[in-house]
PALO-945342 format. One record per residue: residue number from 1; residue in three letters; z, y, x of N, C-alpha, C in turn. Coordinates in steps of 0.05 Angstrom, whole numbers, plus 5000, padded with zeros to 4 digits. Example, Ala and Ser with C-alpha at 12.3 -4.5 7.8 and 13.67 -1.06 7.14 Angstrom:
<nodes>
> num/residuo/n.w/n.v/n.u/ca.w/ca.v/ca.u/c.w/c.v/c.u
> 1/ALA/5156/4886/5264/5156/4910/5246/5156/4934/5264
> 2/SER/5142/4955/5257/5143/4979/5273/5157/5001/5258
</nodes>
This chain:
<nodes>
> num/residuo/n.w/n.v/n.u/ca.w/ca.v/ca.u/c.w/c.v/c.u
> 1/UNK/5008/5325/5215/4985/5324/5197/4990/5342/5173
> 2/UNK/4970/5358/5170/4968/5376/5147/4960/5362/5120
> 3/UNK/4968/5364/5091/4957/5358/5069/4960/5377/5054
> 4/UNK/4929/5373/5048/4916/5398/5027/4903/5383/4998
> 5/UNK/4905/5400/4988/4908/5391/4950/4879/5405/4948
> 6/UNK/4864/5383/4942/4830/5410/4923/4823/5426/4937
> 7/UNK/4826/5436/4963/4821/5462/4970/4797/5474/4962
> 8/UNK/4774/5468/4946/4757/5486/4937/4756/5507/4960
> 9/UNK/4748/5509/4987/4749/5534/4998/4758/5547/5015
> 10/UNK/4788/5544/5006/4814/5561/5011/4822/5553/5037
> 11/UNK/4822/5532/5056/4809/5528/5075/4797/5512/5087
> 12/UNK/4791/5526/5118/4770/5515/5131/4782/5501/5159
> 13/UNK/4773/5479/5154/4784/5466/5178/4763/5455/5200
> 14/UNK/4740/5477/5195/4711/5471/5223/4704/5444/5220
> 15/UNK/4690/5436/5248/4677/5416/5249/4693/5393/5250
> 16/UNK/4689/5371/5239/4707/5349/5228/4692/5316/5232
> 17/UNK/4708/5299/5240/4702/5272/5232/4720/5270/5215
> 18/UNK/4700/5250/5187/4713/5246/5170/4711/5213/5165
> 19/UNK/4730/5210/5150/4736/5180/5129/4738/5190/5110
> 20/UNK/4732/5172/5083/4727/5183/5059/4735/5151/5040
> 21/UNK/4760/5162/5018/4764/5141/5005/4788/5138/4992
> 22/UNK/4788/5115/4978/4819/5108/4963/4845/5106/4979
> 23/UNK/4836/5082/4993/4856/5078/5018/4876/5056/5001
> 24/UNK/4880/5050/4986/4898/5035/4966/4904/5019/4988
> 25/UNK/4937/5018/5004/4954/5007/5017/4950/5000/5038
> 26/UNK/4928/5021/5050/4918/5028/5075/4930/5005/5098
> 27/UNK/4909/4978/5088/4911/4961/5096/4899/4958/5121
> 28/UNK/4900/4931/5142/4892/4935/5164/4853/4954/5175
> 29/UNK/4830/4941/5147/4813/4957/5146/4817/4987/5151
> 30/UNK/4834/4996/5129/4832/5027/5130/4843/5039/5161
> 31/UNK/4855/5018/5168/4860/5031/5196/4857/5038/5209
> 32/UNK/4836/5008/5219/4815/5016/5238/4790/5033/5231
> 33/UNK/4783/5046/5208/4766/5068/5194/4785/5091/5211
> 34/UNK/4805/5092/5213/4821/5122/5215/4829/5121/5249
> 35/UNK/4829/5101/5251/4834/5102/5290/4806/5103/5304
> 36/UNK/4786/5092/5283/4755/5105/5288/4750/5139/5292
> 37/UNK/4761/5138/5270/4748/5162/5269/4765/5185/5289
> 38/UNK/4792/5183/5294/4814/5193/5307/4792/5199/5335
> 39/UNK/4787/5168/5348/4766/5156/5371/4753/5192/5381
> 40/UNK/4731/5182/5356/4710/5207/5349/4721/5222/5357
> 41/UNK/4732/5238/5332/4739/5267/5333/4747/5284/5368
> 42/UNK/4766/5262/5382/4777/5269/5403/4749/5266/5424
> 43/UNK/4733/5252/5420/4709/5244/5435/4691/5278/5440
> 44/UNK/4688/5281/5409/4679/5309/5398/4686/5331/5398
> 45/UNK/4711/5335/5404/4719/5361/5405/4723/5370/5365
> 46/UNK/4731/5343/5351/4739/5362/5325/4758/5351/5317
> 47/UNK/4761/5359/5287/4783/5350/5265/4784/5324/5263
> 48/UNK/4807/5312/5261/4801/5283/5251/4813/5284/5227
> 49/UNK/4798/5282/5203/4807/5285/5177/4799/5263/5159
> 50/UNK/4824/5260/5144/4811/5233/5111/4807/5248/5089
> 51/UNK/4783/5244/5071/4794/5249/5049/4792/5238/5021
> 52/UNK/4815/5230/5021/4825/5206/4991/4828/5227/4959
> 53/UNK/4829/5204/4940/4834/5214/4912/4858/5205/4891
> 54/UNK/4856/5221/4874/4887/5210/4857/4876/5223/4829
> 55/UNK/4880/5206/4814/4885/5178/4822/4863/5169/4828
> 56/UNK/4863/5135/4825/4853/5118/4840/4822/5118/4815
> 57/UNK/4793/5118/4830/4764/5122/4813/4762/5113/4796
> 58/UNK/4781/5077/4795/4776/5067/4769/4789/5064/4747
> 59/UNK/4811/5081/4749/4834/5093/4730/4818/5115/4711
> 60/UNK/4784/5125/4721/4785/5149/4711/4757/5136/4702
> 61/UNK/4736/5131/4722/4716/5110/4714/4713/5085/4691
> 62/UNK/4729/5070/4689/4739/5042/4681/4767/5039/4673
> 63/UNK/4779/5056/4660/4804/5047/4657/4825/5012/4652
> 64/UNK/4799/5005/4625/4804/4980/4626/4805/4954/4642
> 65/UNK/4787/4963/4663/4785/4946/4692/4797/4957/4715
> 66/UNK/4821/4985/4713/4824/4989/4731/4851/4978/4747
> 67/UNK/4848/4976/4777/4856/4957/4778/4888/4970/4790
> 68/UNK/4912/4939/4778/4935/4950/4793/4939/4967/4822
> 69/UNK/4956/4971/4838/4959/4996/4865/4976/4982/4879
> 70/UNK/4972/4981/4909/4982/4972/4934/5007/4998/4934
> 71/UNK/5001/5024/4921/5011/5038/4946/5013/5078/4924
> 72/UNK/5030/5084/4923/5029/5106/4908/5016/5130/4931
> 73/UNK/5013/5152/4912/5003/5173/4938/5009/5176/4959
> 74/UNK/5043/5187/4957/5060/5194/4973/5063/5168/4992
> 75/UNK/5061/5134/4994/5063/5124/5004/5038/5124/5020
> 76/UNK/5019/5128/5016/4991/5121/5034/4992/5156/5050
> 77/UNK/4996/5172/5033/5001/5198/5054/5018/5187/5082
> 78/UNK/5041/5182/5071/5062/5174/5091/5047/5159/5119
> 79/UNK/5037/5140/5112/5019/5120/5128/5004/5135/5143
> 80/UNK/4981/5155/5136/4960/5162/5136/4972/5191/5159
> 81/UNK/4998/5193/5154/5012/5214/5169/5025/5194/5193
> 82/UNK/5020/5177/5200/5032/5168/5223/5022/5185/5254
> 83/UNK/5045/5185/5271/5034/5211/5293/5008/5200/5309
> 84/UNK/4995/5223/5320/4968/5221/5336/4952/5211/5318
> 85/UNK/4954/5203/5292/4926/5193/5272/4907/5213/5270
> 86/UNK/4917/5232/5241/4895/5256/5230/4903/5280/5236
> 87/UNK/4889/5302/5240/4894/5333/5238/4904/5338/5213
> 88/UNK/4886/5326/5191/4887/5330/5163/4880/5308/5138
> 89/UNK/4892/5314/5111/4888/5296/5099/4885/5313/5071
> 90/UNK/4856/5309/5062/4845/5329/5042/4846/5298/5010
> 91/UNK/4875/5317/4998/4875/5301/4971/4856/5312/4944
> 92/UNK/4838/5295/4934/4820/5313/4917/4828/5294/4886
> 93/UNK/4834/5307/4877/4837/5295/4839/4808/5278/4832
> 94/UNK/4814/5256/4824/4792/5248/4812/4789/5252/4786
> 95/UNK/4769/5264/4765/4762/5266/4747/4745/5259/4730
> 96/UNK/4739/5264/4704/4713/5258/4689/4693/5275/4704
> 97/UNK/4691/5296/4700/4677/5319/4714/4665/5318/4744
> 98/UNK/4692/5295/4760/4677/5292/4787/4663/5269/4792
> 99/UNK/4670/5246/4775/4663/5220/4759/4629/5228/4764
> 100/UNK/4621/5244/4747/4587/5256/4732/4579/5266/4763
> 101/UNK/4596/5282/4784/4583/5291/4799/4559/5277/4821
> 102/UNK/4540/5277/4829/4519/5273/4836/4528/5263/4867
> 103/UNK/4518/5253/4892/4529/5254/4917/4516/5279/4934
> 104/UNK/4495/5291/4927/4492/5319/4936/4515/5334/4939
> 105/UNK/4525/5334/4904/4540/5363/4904/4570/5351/4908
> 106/UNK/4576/5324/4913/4594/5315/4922/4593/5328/4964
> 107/UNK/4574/5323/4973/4573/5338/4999/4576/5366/4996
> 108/UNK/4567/5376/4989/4576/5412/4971/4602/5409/4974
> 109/UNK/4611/5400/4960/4642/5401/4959/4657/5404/4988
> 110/UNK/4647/5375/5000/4662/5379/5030/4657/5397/5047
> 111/UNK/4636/5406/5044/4622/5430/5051/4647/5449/5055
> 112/UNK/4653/5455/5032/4671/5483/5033/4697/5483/5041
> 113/UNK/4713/5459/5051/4726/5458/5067/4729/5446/5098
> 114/UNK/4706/5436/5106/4694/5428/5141/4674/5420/5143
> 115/UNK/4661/5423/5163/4631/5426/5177/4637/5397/5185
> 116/UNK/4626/5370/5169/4626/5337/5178/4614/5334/5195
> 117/UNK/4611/5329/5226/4590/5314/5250/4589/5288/5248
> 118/UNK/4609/5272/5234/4603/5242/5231/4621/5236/5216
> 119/UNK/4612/5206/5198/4626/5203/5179/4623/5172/5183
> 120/UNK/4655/5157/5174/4661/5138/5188/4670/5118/5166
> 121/UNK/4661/5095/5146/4663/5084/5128/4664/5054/5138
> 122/UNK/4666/5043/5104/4659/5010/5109/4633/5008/5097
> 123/UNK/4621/4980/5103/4591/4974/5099/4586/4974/5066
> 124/UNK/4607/4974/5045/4601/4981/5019/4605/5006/5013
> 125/UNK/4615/5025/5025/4625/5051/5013/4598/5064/5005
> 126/UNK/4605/5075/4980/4582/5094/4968/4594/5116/4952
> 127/UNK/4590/5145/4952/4602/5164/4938/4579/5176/4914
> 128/UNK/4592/5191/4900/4576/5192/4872/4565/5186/4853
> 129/UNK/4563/5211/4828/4555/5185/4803/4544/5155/4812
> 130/UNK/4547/5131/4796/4544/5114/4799/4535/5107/4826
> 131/UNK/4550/5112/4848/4551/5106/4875/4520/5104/4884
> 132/UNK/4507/5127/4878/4488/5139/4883/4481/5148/4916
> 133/UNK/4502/5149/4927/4499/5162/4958/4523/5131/4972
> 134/UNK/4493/5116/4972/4505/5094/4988/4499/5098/5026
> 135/UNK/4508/5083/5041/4492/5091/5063/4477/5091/5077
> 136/UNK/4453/5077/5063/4428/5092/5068/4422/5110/5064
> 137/UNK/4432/5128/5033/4433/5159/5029/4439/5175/5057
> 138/UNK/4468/5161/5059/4483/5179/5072/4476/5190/5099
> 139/UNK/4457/5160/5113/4448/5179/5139/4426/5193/5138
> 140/UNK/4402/5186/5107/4388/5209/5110/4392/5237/5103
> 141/UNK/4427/5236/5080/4424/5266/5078/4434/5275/5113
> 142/UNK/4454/5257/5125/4462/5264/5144/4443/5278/5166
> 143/UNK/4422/5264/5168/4399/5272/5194/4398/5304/5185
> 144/UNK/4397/5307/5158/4384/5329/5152/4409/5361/5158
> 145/UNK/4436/5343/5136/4459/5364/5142/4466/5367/5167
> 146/UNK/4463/5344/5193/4477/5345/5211/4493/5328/5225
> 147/UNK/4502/5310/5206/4525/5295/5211/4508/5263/5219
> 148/UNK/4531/5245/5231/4522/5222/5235/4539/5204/5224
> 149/UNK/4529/5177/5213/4544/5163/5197/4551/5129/5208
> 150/UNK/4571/5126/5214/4573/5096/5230/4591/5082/5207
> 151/UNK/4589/5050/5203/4594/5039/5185/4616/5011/5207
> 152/UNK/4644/5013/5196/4658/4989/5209/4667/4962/5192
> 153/UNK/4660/4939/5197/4679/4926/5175/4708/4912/5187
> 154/UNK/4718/4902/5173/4740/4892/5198/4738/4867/5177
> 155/UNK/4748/4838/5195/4742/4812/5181/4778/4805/5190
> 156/UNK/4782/4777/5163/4806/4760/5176/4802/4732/5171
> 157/UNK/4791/4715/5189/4790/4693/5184/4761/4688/5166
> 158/UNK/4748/4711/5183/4716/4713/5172/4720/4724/5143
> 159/UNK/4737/4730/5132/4734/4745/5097/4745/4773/5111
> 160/UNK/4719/4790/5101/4725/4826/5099/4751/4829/5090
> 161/UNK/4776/4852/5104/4796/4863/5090/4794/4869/5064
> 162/UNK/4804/4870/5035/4801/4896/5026/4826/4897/5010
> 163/UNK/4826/4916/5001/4844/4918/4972/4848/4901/4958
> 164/UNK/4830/4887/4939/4823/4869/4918/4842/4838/4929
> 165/UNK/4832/4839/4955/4840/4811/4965/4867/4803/4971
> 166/UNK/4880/4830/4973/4911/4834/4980/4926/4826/4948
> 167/UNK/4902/4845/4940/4920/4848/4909/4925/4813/4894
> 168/UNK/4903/4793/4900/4903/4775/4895/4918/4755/4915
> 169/UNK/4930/4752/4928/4939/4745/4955/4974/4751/4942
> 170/UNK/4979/4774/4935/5002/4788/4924/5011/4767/4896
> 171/UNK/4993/4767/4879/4988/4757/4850/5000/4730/4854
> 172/UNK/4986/4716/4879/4995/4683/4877/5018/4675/4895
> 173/UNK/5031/4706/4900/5062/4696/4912/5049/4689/4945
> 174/UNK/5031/4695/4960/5027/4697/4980/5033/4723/4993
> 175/UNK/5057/4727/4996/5065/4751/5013/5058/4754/5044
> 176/UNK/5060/4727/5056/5052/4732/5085/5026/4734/5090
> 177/UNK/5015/4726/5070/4984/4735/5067/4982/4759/5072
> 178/UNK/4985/4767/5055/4987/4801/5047/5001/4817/5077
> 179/UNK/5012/4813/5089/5029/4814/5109/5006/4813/5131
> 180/UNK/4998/4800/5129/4967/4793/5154/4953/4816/5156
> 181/UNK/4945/4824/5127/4920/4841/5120/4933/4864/5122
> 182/UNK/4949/4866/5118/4966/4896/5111/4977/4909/5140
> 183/UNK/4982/4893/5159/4986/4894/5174/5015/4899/5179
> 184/UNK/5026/4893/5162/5059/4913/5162/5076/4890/5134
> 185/UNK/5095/4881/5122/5099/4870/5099/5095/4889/5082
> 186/UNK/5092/4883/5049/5082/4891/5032/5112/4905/5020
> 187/UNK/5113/4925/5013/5137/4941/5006/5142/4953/4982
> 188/UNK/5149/4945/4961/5155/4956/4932/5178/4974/4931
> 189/UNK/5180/5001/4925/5197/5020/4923/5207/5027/4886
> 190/UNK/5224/5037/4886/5236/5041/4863/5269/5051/4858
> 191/UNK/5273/5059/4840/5299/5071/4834/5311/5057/4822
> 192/UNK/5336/5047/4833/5354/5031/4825/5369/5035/4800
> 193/UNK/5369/5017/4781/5377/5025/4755/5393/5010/4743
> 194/UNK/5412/5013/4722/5434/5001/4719/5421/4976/4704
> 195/UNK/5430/4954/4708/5432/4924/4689/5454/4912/4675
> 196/UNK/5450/4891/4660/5470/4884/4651/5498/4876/4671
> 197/UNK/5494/4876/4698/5516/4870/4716/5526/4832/4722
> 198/UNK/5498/4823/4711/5505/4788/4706/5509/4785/4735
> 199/UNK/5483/4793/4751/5490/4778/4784/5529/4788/4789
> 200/UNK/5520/4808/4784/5556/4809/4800/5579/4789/4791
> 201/UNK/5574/4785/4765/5584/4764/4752/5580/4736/4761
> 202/UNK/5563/4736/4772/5560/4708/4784/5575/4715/4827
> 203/UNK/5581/4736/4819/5587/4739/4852/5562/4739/4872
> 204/UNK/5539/4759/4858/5517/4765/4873/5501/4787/4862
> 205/UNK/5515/4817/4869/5504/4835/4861/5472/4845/4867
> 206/UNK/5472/4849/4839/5438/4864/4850/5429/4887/4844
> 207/UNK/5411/4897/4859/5397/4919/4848/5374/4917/4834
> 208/UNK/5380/4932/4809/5353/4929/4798/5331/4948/4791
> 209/UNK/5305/4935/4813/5295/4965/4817/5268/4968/4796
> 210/UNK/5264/4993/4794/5249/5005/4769/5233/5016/4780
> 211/UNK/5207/5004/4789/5176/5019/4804/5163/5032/4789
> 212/UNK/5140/5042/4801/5115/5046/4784/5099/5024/4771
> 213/UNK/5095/5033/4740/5083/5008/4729/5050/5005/4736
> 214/UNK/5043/5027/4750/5020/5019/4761/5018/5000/4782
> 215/UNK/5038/4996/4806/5032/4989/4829/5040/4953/4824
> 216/UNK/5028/4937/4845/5021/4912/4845/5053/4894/4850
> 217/UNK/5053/4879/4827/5084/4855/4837/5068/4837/4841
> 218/UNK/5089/4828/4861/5075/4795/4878/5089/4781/4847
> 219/UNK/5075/4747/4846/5087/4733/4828/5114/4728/4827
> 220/UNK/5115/4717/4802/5145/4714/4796/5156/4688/4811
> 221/UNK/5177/4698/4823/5192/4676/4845/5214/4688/4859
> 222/UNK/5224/4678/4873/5241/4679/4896/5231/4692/4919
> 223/UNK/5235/4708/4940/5233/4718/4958/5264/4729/4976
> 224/UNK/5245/4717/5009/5267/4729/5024/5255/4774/5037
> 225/UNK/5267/4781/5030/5258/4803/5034/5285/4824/5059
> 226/UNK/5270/4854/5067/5284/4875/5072/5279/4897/5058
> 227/UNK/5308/4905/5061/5307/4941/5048/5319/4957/5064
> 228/UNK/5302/4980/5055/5293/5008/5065/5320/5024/5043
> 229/UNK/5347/5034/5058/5362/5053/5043/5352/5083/5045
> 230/UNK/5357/5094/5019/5356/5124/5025/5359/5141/5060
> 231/UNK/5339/5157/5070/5350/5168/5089/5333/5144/5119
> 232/UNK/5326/5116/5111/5321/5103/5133/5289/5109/5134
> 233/UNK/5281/5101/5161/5251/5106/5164/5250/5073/5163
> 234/UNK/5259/5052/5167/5252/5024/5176/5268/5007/5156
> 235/UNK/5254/4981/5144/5278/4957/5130/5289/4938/5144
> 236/UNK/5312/4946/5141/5325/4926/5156/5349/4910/5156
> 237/UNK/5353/4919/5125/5382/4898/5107/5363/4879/5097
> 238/UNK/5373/4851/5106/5370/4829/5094/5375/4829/5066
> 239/UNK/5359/4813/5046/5371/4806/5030/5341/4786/5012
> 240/UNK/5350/4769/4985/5338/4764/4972/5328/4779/4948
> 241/UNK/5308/4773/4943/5295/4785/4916/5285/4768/4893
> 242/UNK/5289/4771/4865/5276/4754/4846/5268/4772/4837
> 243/UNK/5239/4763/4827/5215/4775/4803/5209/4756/4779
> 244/UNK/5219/4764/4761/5219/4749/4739/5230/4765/4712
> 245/UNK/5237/4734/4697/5245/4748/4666/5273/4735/4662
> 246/UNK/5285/4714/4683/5313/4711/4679/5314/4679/4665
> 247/UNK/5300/4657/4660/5294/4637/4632/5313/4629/4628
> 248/UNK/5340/4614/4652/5369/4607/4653/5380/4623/4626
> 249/UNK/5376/4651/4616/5393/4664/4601/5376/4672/4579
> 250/UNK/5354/4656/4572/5340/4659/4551/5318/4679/4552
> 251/UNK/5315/4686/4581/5291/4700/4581/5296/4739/4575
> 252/UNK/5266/4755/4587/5272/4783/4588/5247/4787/4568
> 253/UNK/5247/4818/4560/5220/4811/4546/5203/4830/4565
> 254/UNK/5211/4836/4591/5190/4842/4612/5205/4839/4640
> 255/UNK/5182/4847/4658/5191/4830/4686/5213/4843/4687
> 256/UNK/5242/4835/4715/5252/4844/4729/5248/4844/4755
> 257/UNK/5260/4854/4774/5258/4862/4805/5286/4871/4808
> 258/UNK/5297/4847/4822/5326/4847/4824/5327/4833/4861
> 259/UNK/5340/4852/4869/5338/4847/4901/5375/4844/4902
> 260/UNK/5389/4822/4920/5413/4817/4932/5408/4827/4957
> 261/UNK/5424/4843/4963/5430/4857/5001/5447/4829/5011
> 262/UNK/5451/4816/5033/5467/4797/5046/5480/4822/5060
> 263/UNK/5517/4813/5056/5532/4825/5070/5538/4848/5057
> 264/UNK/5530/4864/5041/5527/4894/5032/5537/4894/5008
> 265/UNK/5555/4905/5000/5571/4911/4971/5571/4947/4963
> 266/UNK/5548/4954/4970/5546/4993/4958/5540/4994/4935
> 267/UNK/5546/5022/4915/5537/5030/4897/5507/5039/4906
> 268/UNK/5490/5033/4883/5458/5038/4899/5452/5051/4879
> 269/UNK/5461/5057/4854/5452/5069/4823/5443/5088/4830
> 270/UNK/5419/5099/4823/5401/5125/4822/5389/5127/4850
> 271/UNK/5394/5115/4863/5372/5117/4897/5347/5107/4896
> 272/UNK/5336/5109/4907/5307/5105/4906/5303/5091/4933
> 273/UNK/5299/5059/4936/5303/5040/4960/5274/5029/4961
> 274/UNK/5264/5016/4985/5255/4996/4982/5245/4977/4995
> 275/UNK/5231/4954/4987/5241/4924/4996/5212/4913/5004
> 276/UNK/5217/4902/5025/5200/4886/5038/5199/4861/5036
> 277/UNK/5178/4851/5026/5170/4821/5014/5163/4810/5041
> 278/UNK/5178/4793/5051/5172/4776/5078/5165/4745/5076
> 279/UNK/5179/4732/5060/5169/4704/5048/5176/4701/5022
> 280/UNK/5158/4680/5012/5169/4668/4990/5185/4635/4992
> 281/UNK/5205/4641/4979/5222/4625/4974/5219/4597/4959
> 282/UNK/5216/4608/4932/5209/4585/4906/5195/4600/4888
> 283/UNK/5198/4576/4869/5190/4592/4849/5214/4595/4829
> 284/UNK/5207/4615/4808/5228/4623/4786/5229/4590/4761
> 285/UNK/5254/4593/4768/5256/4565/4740/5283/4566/4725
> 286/UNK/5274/4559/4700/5309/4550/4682/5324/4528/4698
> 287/UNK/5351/4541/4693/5373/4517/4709/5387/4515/4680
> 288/UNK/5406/4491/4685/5416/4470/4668/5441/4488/4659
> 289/UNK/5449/4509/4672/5480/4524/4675/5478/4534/4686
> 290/UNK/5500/4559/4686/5506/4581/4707/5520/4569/4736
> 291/UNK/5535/4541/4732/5543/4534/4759/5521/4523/4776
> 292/UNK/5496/4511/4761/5469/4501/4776/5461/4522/4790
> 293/UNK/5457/4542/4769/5442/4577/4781/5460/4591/4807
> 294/UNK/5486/4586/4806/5493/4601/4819/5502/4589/4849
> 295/UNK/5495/4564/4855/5491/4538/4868/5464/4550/4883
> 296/UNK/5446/4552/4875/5414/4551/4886/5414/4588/4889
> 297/UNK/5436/4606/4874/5425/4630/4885/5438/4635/4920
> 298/UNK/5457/4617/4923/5480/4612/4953/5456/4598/4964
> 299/UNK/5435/4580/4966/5425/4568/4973/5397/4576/4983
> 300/UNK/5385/4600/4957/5366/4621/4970/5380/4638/4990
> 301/UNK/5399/4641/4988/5413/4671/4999/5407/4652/5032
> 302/UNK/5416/4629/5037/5419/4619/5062/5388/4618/5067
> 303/UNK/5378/4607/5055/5345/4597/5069/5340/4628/5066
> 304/UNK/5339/4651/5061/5329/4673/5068/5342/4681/5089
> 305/UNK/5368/4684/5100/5373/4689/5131/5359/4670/5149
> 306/UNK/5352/4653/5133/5339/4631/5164/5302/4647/5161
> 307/UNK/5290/4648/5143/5266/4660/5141/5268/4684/5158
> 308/UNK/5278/4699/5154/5283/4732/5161/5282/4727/5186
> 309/UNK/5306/4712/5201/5306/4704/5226/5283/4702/5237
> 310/UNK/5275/4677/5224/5243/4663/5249/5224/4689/5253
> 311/UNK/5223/4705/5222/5209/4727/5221/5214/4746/5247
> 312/UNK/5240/4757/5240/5248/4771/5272/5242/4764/5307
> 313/UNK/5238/4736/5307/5235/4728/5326/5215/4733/5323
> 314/UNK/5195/4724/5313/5165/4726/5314/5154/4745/5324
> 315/UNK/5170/4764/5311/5158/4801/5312/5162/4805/5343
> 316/UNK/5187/4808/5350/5197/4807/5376/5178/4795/5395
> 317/UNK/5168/4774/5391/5154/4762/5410/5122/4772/5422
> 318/UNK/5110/4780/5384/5093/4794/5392/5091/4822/5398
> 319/UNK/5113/4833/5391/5116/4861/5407/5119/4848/5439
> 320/UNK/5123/4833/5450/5135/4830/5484/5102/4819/5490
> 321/UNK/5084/4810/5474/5057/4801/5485/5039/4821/5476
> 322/UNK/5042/4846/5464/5024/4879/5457/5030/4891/5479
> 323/UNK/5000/4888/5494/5004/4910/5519/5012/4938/5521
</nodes>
């Protein structure tokens, strides 16, 4: 898959099915939008192309309401580049300037880099100023430009996928939630950075990792999680994770994200890892002492190999029942 920045022009990638959107942690919805449209394109004889923005509309629209991130660029590219998906993936800056733009000259735009035959959304999607080119617009400008416009939703448990719902799902320490919808566990990346060195001190080193302060932390608690080392495509070191502020030691004056590897004693300082939220554990609480704390961190460490486990099995099983 090709990714192109703005192309204003510069090229042309012909006649195209498109998706059009944020994509924020190109959850199980966005998927089936892009294996739709994949469908198409090959049906058609064209491009199967997305094309997403950066940042995210309401960072630029609404800042004050805008909302935390599943998923940095480079991570939903990554996704969005899985093999046989897209031909292409057209990244366009979102702006003040494109904010004001109209949904006419928003089609203008696409215009100058592929000829659209159908365009493949969810039942709310609307593009321009104040989401002006909803889809009822869209199939009449369509009849006219050419193109045809089909609308999918995807449901779980009768509630629509979306973003919003993950993000809240995330918030209340429901990771396997999030895990449902996402289709994949929910994965926080970051560069490992030096700490005060207490876990090791207690004989349970950690990493402590330093994300983007945009993107979404599940609540503060315990989790059994995997990590993703430099260089791997898959997570697959066990280990626990706490999100919190520490209260046993009088507290942080902002969150941490401190993951234990089981088994694994490496230097991780300056790598950039990351960790898969698989269950939650507990919740975060003050202990009475460091021998209480360090009692119940031996005690997460065990109930997270037993989690991980059932998890593994699980997976296994339904990989052996996926035709």
């Amino acid at each position: 898959m090709r990714v192109y920045y703005s192309p204003n022009g510069e090229v042309s990638l012909g006649p195209a099915a498109l998706t059009i959107g944020a994509f924020d942690g190109m959850h199980l919805g966005h998927q089936r939008l892009v294996a739709r449209t994949r469908q198409l394109a090959r049906e058609q004889n064209l491009r199967a192309v997305a094309v997403t923005f950066w940042p995210h509309p309401l960072a630029v629209i609404q800042p004050e309401t805008a909302p935390s991130l599943l998923s940095t660029l480079d991570e939903r590219l990554a996704t969005l580049a899985a093999p046989g998906q897209l031909d292409a993936t057209v990244v366009i800056p979102f702006t003040p300037e494109l904010a004001a733009e109209g949904a006419e000259a928003f089609l203008d735009r696409i215009s100058t880099f592929c000829a659209p035959r159908v365009l493949v959304e969810g039942p709310d999607f609307a593009l321009g100023h104040q989401r002006q080119g909803d889809l009822a617009f869209l199939r009449a400008e369509g009849a006219r430009r050419g193109f045809a416009v089909e609308s999918l939703e995807v449901t779980e448990d009768g509630q629509r996928i979306s973003s919003s719902r993950i993000r809240e799902a995330l918030r209340a320490g429901q990771v396997e939630t999030a895990t449902r919808l996402l289709g994949r566990p929910y994965m926080l990346s970051g560069e490992v950075v030096l700490g005060d060195q207490r876990g090791r001190q207690l004989g349970f080193p950690t990493a402590n990792l330093r994300s983007d302060a945009r993107i979404t932390l599940p609540a503060n608690g315990v989790y059994a999680v995997r990590a993703r080392l430099p260089g791997e495509t898959t997570a697959t070191h066990a280990g626990v994770c706490n999100i919190g502020v520490r209260p046993t030691f009088g507290g942080e004056p902002k969150l941490l994200v401190e993951a234990h590897l089981l088994d694994m004693n490496i230097d991780l300082y300056g790598l950039t890892i990351g960790v898969e939220f698989v269950a939650r554990l507990r919740d975060e609480r003050r202990f009475a002492g460091v021998a209480e704390l360090t009692a119940q961190i031996a005690a997460d460490a065990q109930q997270a190999r037993e989690r991980l486990a059932r998890a593994q099995t699980r997976g296994e099983d339904e990989d052996r029942r996926d035709p």
